[in-house]
LUMLUM-589848 format. One record per residue: chain; residue number from 1; x, y, z of N, C-alpha, C in turn; residue in three letters. Coordinates in steps of 0.1 Angstrom, whole numbers, padded with zeros to 4 digits, m for minus. Layout:
LUMLUM-589848
 cadena num   npx   npy   npz  capx  capy  capz   cpx   cpy   cpz residuo
      A NUM     X     Y     Z     X     Y     Z     X     Y     Z     ALA
...
END
This chain:
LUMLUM-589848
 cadena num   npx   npy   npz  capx  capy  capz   cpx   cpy   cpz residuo
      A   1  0509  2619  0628  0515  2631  0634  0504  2642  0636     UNK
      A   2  0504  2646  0648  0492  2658  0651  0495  2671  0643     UNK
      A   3  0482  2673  0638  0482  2686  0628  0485  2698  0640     UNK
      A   4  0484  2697  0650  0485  2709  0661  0505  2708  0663     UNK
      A   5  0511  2722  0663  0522  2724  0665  0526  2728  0675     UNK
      A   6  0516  2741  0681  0520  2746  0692  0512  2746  0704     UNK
      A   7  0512  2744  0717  0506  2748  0725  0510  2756  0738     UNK
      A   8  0507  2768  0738  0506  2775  0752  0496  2775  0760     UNK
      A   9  0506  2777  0773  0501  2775  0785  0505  2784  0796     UNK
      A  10  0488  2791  0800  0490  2800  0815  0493  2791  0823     UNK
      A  11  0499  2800  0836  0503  2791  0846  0491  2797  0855     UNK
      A  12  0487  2807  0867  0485  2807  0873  0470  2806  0872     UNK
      A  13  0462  2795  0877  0447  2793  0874  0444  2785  0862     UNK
      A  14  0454  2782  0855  0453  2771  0844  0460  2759  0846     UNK
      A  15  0473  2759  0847  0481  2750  0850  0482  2743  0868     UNK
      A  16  0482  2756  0875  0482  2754  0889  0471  2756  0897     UNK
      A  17  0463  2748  0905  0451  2751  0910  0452  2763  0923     UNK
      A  18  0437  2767  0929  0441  2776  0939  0451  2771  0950     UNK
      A  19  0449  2760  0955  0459  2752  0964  0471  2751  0963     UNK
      A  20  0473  2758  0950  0493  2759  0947  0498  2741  0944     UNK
      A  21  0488  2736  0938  0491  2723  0932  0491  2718  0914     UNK
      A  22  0495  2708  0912  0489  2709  0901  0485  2693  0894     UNK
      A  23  0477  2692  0890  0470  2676  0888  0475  2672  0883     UNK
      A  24  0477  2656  0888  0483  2648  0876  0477  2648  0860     UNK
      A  25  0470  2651  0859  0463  2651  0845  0469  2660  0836     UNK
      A  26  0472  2674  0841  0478  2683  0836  0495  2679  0832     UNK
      A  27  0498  2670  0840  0513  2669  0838  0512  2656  0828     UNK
      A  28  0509  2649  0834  0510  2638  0819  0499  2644  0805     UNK
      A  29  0493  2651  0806  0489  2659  0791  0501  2664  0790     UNK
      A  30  0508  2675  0792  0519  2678  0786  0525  2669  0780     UNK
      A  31  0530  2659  0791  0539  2649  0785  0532  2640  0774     UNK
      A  32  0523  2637  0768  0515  2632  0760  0519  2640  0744     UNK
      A  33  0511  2657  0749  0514  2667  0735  0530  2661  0733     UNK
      A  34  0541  2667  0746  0552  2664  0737  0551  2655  0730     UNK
      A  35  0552  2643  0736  0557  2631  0730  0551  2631  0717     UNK
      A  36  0538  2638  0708  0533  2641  0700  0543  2649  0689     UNK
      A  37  0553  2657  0695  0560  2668  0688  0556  2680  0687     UNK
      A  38  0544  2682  0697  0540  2693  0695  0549  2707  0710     UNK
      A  39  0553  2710  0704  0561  2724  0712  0551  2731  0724     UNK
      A  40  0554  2729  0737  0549  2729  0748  0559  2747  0754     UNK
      A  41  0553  2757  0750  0553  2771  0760  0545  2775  0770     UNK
      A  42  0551  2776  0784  0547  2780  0795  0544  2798  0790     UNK
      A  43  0529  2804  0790  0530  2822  0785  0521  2826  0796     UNK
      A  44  0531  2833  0805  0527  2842  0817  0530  2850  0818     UNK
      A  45  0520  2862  0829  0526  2874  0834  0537  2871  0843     UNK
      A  46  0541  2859  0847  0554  2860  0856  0569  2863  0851     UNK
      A  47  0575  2867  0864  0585  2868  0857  0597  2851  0851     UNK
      A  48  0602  2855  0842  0613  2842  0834  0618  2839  0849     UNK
      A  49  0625  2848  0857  0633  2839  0866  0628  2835  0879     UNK
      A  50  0613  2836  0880  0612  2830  0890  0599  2814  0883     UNK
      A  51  0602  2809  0875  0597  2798  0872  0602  2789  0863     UNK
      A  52  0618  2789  0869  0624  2779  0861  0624  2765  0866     UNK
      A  53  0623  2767  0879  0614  2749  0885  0604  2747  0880     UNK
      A  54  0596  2755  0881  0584  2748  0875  0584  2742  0857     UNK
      A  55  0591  2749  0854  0592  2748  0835  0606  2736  0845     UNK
      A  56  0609  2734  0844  0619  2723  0848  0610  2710  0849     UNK
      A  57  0602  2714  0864  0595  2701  0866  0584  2694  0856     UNK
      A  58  0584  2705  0846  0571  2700  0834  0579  2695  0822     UNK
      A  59  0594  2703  0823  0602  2696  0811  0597  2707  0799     UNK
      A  60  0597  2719  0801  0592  2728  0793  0606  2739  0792     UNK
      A  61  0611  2742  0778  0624  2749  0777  0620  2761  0766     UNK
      A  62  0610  2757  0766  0605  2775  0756  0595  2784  0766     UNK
      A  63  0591  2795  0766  0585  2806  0772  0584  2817  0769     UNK
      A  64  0575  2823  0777  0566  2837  0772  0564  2842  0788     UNK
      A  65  0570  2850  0789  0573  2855  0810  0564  2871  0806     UNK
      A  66  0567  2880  0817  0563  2894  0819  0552  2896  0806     UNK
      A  67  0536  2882  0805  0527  2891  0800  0535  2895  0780     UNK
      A  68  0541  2886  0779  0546  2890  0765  0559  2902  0761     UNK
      A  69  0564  2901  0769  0580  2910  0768  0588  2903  0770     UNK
      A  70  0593  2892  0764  0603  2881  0767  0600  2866  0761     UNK
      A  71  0605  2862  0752  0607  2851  0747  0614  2846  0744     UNK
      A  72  0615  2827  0750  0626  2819  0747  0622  2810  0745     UNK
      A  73  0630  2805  0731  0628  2791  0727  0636  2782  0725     UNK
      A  74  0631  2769  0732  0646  2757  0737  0658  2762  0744     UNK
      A  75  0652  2775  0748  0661  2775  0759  0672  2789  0752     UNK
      A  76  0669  2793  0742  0675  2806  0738  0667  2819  0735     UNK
      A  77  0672  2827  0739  0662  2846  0740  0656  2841  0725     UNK
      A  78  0645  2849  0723  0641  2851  0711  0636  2864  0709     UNK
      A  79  0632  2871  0721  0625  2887  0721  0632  2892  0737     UNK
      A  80  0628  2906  0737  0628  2915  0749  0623  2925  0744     UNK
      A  81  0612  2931  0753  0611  2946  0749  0605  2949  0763     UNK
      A  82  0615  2960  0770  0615  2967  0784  0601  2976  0778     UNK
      A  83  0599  2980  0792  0585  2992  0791  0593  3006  0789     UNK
      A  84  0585  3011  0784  0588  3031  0785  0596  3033  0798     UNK
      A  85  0602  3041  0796  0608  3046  0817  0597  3054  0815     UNK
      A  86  0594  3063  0808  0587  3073  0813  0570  3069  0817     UNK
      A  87  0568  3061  0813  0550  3052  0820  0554  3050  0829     UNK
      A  88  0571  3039  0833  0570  3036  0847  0571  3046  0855     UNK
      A  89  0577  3051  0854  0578  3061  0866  0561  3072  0867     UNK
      A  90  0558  3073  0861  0545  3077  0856  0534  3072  0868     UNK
      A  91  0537  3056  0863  0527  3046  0872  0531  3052  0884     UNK
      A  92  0545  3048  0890  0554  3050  0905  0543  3060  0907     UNK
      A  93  0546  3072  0907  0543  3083  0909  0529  3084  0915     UNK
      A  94  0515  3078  0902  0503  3076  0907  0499  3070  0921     UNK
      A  95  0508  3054  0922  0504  3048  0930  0512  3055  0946     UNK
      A  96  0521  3062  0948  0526  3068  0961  0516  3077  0962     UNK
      A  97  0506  3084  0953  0496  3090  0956  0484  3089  0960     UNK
      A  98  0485  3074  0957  0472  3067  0963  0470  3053  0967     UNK
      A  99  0484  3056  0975  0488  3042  0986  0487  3032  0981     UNK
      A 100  0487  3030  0969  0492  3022  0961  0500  3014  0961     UNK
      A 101  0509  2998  0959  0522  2995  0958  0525  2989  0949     UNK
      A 102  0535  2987  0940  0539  2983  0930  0549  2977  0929     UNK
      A 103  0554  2964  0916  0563  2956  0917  0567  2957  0905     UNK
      A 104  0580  2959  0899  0587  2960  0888  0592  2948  0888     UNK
      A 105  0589  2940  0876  0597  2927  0872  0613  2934  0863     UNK
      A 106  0623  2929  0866  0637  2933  0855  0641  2916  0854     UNK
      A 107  0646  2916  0845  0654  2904  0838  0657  2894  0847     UNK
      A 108  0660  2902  0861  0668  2890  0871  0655  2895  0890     UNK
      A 109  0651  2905  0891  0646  2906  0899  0634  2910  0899     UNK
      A 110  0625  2912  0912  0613  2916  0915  0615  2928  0923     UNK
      A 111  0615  2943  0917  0615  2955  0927  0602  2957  0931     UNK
      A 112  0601  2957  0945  0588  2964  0953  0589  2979  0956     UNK
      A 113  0580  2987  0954  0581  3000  0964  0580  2998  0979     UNK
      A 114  0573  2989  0983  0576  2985  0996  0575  2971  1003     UNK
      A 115  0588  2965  1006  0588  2951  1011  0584  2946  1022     UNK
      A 116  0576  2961  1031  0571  2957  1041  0556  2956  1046     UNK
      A 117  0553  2962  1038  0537  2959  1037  0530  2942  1040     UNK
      A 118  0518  2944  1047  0515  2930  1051  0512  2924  1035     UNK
      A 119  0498  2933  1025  0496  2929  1012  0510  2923  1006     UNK
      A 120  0518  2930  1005  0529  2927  0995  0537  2914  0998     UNK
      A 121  0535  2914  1014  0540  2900  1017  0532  2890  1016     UNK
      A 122  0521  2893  1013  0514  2883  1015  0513  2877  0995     UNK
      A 123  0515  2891  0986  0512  2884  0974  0530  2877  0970     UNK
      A 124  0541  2883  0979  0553  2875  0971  0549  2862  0979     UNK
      A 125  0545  2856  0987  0542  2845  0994  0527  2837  0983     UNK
      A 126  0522  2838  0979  0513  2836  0969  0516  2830  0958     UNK
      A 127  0530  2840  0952  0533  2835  0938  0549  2833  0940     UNK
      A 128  0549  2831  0955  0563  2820  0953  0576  2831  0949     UNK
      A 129  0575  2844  0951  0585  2849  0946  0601  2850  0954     UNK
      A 130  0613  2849  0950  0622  2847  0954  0632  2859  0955     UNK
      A 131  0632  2866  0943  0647  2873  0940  0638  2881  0944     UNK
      A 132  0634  2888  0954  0632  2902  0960  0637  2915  0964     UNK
      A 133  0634  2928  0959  0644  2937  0967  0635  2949  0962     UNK
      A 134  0639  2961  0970  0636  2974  0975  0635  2984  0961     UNK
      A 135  0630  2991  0962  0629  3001  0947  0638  3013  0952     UNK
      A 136  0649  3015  0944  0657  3024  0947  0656  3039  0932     UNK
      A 137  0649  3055  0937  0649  3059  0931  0657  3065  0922     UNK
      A 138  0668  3060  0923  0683  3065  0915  0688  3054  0905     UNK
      A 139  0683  3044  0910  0686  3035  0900  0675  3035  0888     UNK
      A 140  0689  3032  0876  0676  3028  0865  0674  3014  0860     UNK
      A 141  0659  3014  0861  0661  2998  0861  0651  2994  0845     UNK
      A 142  0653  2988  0838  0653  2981  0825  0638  2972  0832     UNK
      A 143  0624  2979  0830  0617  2969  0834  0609  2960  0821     UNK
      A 144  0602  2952  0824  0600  2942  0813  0586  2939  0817     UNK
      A 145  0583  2941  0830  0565  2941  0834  0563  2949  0847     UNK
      A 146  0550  2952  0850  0548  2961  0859  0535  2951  0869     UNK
      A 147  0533  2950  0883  0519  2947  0886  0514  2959  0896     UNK
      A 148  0503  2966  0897  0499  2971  0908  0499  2965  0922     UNK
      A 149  0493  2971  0935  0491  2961  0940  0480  2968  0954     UNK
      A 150  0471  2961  0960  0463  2971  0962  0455  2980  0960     UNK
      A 151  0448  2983  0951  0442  2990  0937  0426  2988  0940     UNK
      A 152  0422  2999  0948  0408  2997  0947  0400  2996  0928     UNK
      A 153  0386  2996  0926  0389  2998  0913  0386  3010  0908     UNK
      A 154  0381  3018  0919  0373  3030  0914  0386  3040  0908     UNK
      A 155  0400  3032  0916  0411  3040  0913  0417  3042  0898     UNK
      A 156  0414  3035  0892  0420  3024  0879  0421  3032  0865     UNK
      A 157  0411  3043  0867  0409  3055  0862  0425  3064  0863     UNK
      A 158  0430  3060  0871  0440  3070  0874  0453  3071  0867     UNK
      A 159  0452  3059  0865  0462  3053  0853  0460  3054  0836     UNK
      A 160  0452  3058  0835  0447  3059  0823  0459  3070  0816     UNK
      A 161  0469  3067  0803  0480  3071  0800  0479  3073  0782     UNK
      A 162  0489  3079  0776  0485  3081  0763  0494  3069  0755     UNK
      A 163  0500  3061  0760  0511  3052  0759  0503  3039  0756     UNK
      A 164  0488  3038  0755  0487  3023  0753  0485  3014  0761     UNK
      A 165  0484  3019  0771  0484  3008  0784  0472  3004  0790     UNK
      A 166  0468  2994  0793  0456  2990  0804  0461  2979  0812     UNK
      A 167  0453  2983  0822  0456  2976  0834  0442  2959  0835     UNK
      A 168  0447  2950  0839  0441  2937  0840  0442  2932  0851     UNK
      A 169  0430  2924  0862  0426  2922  0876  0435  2908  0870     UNK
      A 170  0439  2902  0879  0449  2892  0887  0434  2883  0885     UNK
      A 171  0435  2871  0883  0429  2862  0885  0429  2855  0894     UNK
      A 172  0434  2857  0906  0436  2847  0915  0428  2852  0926     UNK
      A 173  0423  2840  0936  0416  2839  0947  0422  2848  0957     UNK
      A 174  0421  2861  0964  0427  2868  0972  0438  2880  0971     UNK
      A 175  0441  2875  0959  0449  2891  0947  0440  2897  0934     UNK
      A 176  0428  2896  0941  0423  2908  0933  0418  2921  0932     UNK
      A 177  0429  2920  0940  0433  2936  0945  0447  2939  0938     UNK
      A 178  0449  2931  0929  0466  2935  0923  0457  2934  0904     UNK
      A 179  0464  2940  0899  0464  2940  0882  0477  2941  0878     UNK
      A 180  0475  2940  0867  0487  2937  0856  0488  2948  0849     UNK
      A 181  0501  2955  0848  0501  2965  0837  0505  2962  0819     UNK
      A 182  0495  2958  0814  0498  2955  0799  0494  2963  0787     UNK
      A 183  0508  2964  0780  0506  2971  0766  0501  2965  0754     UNK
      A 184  0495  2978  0747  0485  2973  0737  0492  2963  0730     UNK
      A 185  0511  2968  0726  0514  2965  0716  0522  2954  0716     UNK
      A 186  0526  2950  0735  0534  2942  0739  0529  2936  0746     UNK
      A 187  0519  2924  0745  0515  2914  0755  0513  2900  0752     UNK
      A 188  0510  2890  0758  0508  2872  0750  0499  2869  0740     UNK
      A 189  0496  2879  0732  0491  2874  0717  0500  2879  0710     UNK
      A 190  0506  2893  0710  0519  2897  0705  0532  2884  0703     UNK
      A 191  0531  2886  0715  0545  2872  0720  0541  2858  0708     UNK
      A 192  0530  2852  0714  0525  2847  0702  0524  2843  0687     UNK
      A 193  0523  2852  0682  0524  2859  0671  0538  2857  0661     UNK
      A 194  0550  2867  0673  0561  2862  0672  0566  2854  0674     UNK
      A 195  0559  2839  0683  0566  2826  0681  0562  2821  0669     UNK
      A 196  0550  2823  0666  0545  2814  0651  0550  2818  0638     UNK
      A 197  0558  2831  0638  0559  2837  0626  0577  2831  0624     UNK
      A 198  0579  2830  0637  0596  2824  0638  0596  2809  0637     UNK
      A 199  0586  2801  0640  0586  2789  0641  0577  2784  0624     UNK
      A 200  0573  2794  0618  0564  2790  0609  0553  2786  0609     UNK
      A 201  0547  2786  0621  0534  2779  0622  0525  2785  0617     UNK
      A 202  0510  2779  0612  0500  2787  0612  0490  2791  0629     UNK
      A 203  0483  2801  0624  0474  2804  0641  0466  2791  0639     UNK
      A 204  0460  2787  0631  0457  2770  0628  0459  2760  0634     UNK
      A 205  0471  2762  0635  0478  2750  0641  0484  2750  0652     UNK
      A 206  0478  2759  0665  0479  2764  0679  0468  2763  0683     UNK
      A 207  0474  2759  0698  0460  2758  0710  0464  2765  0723     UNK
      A 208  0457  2772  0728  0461  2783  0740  0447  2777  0752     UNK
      A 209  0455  2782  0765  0443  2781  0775  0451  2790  0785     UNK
      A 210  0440  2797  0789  0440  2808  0800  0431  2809  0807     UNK
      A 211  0430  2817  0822  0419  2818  0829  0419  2834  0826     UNK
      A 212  0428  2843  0828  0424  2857  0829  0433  2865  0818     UNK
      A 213  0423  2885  0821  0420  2888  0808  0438  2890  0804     UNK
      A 214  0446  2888  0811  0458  2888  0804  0462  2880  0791     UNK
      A 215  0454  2871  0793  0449  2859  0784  0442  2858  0768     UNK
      A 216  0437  2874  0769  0425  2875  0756  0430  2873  0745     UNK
      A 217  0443  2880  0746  0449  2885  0734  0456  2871  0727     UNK
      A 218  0460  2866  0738  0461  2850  0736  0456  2840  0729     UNK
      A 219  0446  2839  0732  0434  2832  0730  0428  2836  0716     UNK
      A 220  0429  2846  0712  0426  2855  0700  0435  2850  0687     UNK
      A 221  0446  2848  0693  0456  2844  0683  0464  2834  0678     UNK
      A 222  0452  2822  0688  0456  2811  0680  0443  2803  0675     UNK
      A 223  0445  2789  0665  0434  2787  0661  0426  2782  0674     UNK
      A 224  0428  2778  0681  0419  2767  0692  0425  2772  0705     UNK
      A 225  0416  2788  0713  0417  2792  0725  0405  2789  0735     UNK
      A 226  0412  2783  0745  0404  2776  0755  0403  2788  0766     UNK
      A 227  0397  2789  0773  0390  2799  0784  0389  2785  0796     UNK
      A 228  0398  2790  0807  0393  2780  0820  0377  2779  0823     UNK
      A 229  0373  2771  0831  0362  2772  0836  0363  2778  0849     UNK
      A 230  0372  2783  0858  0374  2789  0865  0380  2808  0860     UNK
      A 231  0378  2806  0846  0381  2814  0843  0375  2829  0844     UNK
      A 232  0381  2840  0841  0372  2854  0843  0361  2857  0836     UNK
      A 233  0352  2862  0838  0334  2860  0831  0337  2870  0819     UNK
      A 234  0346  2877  0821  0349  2890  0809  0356  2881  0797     UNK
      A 235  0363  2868  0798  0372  2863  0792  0362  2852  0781     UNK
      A 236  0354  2850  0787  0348  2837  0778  0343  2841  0762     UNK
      A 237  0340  2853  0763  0335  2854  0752  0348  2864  0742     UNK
      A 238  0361  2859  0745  0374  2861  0733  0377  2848  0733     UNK
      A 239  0373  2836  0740  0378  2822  0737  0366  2814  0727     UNK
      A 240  0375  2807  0719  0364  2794  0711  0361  2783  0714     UNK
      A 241  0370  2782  0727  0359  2767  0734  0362  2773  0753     UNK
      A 242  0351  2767  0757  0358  2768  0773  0355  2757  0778     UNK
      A 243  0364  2753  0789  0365  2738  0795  0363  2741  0808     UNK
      A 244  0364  2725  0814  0367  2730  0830  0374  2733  0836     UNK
      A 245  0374  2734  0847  0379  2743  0857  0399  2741  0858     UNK
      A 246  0405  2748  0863  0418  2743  0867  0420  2728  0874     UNK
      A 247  0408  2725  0883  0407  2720  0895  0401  2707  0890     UNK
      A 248  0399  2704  0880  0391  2696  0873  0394  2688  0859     UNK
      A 249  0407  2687  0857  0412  2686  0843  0409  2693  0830     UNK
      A 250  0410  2706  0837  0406  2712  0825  0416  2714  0809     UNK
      A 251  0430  2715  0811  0434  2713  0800  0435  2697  0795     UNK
      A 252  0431  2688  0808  0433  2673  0799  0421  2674  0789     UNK
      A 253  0407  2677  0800  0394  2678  0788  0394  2684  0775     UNK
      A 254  0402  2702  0775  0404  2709  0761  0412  2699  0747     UNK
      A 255  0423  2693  0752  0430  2683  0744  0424  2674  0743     UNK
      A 256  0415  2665  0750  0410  2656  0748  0401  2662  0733     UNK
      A 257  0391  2670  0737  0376  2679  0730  0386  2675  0714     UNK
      A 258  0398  2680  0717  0407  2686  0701  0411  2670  0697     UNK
      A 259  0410  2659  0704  0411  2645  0699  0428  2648  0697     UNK
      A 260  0433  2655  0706  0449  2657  0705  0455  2647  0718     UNK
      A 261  0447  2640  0732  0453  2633  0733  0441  2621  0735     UNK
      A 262  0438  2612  0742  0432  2605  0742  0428  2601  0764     UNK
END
């Protein structure tokens, strides 16, 4: 029986290459750890309901969505924790001031400030998004993650809040111009954290792989964090091993390196 218990897994740039594919090597590794017993979490900034095919097509029923504000295991809640209203609106506010656009993840949808922008169409087309709609200022909406979008970086300063927050570049080929809004105190090492303390595990006995810095905190907090090889140059040095590329088998090689599959 493998001494390793848990393994997480980013999706975008780790699991799925730039081509919006993903290699056979990656899918039968998974299926390998399971069949090992070892507990297979998809932990991303996306939102829970727009990657339930994908966790379907891998056979994966636990998760870590919005960046570490949401956790489910075998398929039952285990966490939620919405952001401040008063940061979001905070952010809203900055970004209409400097043409900015923004996307609120909630439990069941993706709010845009604006659905008509060519950028915005171009990044819900990117990351495959589905449940889309309009940002209405009267409504209150229960958010669970935030992305910029458009964001020169000189701007990035502008955001700077007393609430804990920093913003992180998108890792992906052609959205890096979008970041992530993540809190100090709520993000995928947090999430983490709270799976191993609910599952009993030790950080020991975890293996993580990410490409970007949404990822650090990640990678920090378990025993064996892998850094893509396509990963972000800021990121390598919070991981303890780095492999290849997305594009390249890179989580087969990391499991292999850990003699966890063969």
């Amino acid at each position: 029986m493998s001494e390793y218990k848990v393994l997480f897994l980013d999706i975008d740039g780790t699991i799925i290459t730039p081509d919006d594919s993903i290699e056979e090597t990656t899918i039968k590794s998974i299926q390998q750890v399971q069949e090992k017993g070892i507990e297979v979490f998809l932990a991303t900034g996306r939102p829970l309901h727009e990657i339930r095919e994908l966790a379907k097509k891998l056979n994966v029923r636990s998760l870590i969505g919005y960046n570490g504000a949401y956790g489910i295991y075998q398929g039952k809640d285990l966490f939620q924790e919405p952001m401040n209203k008063k940061s979001v609106q905070q952010f809203l506010e900055i970004a209409k001031n400097n043409k900015h656009e923004a996307v609120l993840y909630t439990k069941d949808k993706n709010i845009f400030t604006d659905l008509n922008v060519d950028f915005v169409q171009e990044f819900i087309e990117k990351f495959h998004l589905h449940k889309n709609d309009s940002f209405t200022p009267s409504k209150d909406y229960e958010v669970l993650g935030m992305t910029l979008i458009n964001v020169d970086p000189k701007d990035l300063s502008f955001y700077r809040n007393e609430d804990g927050i920093h913003l992180t570049q998108v890792n992906v080929e052609g959205m890096r111009h979008c970041y992530d809004v993540i809190r100090d105190k709520i993000n995928k090492g947090i999430g983490v954290q709270y799976i191993l303390k609910h599952l009993g595990v030790n950080k020991e006995h975890a293996i993580a792989f990410g490409d970007g810095l949404n990822d650090k905190e990640m990678l920090m907090n378990v025993g064996e964090g892998f850094a893509m090889g396509n990963g972000h140059p800021d990121l390598f040095q919070f991981a303890k091993h780095k492999t290849t590329t997305v594009s390249d088998s890179g989580i087969y090689n990391g499991l292999k390196k850990l003699g966890v599959i063969e």
